[in-house]
Steps between C-alpha positions, in 0.01 A plus 500: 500500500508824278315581229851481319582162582151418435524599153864362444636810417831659617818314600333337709449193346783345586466596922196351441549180352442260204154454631427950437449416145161313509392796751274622189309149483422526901378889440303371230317239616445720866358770198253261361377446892473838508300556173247161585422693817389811274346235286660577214350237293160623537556866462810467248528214290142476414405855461817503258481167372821418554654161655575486865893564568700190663716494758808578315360708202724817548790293647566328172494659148252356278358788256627845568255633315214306661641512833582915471091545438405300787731663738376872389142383520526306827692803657218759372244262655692496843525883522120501403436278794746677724280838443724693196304499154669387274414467127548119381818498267431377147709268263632774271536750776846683550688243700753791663205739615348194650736394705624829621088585584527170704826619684366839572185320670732285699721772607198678636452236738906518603649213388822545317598401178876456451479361147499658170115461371652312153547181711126488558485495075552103500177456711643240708805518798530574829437835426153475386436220798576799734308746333209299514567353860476876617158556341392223578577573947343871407179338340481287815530782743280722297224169567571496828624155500656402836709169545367282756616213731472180296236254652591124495275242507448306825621134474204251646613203631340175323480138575696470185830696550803285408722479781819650416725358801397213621788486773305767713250217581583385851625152487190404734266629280613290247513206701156597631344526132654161376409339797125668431512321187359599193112414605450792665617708210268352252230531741520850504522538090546194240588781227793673624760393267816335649849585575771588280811288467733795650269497814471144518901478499551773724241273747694189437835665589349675819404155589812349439679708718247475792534123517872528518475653780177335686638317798483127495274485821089531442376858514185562705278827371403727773332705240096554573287381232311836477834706467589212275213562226503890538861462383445323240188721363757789526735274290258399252509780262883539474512119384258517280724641209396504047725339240684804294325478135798514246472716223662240278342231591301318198175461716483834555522585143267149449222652757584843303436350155159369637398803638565713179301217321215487649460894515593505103183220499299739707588803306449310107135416652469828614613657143357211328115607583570909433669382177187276430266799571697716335518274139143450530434895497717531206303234309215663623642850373623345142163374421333837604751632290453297157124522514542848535728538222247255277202718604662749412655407162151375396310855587784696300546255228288714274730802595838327433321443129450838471856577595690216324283605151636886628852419495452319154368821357801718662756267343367558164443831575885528603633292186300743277653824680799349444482449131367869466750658684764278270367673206480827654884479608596423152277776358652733713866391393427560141331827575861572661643403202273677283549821711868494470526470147241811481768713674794430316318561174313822649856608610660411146226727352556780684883498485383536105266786559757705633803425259267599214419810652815640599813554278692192668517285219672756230750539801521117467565489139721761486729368828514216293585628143767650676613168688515334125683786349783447778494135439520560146809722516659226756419224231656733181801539701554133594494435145737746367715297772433222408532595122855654568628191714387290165720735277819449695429135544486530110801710474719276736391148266616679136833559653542212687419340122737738366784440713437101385517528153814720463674260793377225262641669166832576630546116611417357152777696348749465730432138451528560083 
């Protein structure tokens, strides 16, 4: 697979299938392999104290913001480990010059980055995954880390293997054991437990069929009794098979409960005695602690006279400051007062000093002599106005009286 397809990129999505889309959830999870075996959570999380990453933390988008620091600071840490210092980003840093310093590392080791550098802004993606999956193969080669062959476990073969097939018992070796009966069995332990129902009707059918098709006449055995028991010792451990314990089973959960109750028990009278020894050091301490505190209320009871009758006398002391800085404040405003009238009236006087001295008042008089004179004139000729308006007024009544008399004469003898 290429590095292409691994990231989902490209066209190639759809060649590759529906399945191409959780590709970033596999490279993930084979990243957080990869950063365990650098043991990440020593080195990393705690140095930083920061949380361990899950399996699918840059696969999904949870904080952008969150995930974008943890991706700078876990790809500084990998290029530290992979032998390039690198200064550990910060949260304020310049998030552009960050990631390009990043790219410019990987490039170094020639891996190619097809991308534009803004996608790795949202902190989580495949393109971050891959980032960090290449750092993460460089800090392993740089630590010389080496795959090797995986080692499994060897399977030993116990007494109390369940049988998985029973039909690849021989037919005689079933016959032997049940003709064996169960005695010898028990002899050999009383607390193996016993079959399970699946075996027991796997038996019953495999007997079934063998007496359909026993012959009517009376077998003889022609089997030695030596050969007979060594059989049936190698037989014994593949019949001797263990009940399946259910998970959902109520005595399960019922032995369960039990268990969890008596190690609660166990565990309260474990507690119960530290708690004990611990209460009776804290009496022990409280006591300590009050007789102290009386001893030493009773040696410094004197004292805490002395300071009690101290404070008395600064209170009063205050209180009288008080009052006599009252008074002083109001002496003070009237001396403001006081001063301001003193400045008007020293101003007044010497505005007088100088007007007596100078010639500025005879200029006065005379400006206004003058200003009468003209007002005088204006007033003599509003009354010779006046006085001539009142003379035709005068003038215009006599004839108007004249003109009524003689209209009135002339009437009375035209009438006669």
């Amino acid at each position: 697979m290429s590095e292409d397809k691994r990231r989902g990129g490209g066209d190639e999505v759809e060649d590759g299938g529906p399945g191409l889309i959780y590709m970033p959830f596999v490279i993930m999870e084979e990243l957080l392999e990869k950063l365990r075996l650098l043991d990440y959570e020593k080195d990393f999380s705690k140095k930083m104290n920061l949380k361990p990453i899950t399996r699918h933390y840059f696969a999904i988008q949870t904080n952008p913001g969150e995930q974008f620091y943890m991706f700078t600071s876990l790809a500084a840490w990998l290029l530290n480990k992979a032998g390039r210092p690198f200064d550990q980003p910060q949260e304020y840093d310049d998030p552009n010059a960050t990631i390009s310093s990043i790219l410019d590392e990987l490039r170094k080791y020639g891996h190619t980055v097809d991308f534009p550098p803004s996608k790795l802004k949202q902190g989580w993606g495949e393109h971050c995954i891959y980032i960090l999956d290449r750092l993460a193969d460089e800090a392993l080669k740089s630590t010389n880390f080496v795959w090797k062959r995986p080692t499994y476990p060897e399977e030993e073969t116990e007494e109390e293997n369940i049988v998985e097939d029973d039909s690849e018992l021989n037919l005689n070796e079933i016959e032997k054991s049940m003709v064996l009966g169960s005695s010898d069995v028990e002899e050999a332990d009383e607390d193996e437990p016993l079959l399970d129902l699946e075996g027991m009707k796997m038996l019953n059918q495999n007997k079934q069929t063998f007496e359909s098709s026993k012959p009517e006449e009376i077998l003889e055995s022609t089997t030695d009794a030596a050969d007979w028991k060594l059989e049936v010792e190698r037989v014994m451990p593949q019949l001797k098979v263990t009940i399946r314990t259910d998970n959902k089973d109520w005595r399960v959960h019922l032995e369960q409960m039990h268990q969890h109750h008596d190690g609660i028990k166990s565990s309260l009278n474990e507690s119960k005695v530290h708690l004990d020894k611990l209460q009776e050091e804290i009496s022990k301490t409280l006591e300590k602690i009050s007789s102290r505190e009386k001893y030493i209320n009773s040696q410094l009871e004197h004292l805490l006279v002395d300071f009690r009758q101290a404070q008395d006398a600064l209170a009063e002391t205050k209180e009288k400051y008080r009052q006599a800085s009252g008074g002083v404040t109001e002496r003070s405003r009237t001396l403001a007062e006081i001063t301001e009238e003193l400045e008007k009236i020293k101003q007044e006087m010497d505005e007088k000093g100088t007007s007596m001295t100078d010639g500025s008042i005879l200029a006065k008089i005379k400006q206004a002599i003058l200003t009468i004179k003209k007002e005088c004139t204006q007033m003599d000729i509003r009354a010779g106005v006046v006085e001539h308006i009142l003379l035709q007024a005068k003038l215009k009544d006599k004839t108007l009286q004249n003109k009524q008399i003689h209209s009135s004469g002339a009437t009375e003898g035209f009438i006669i």
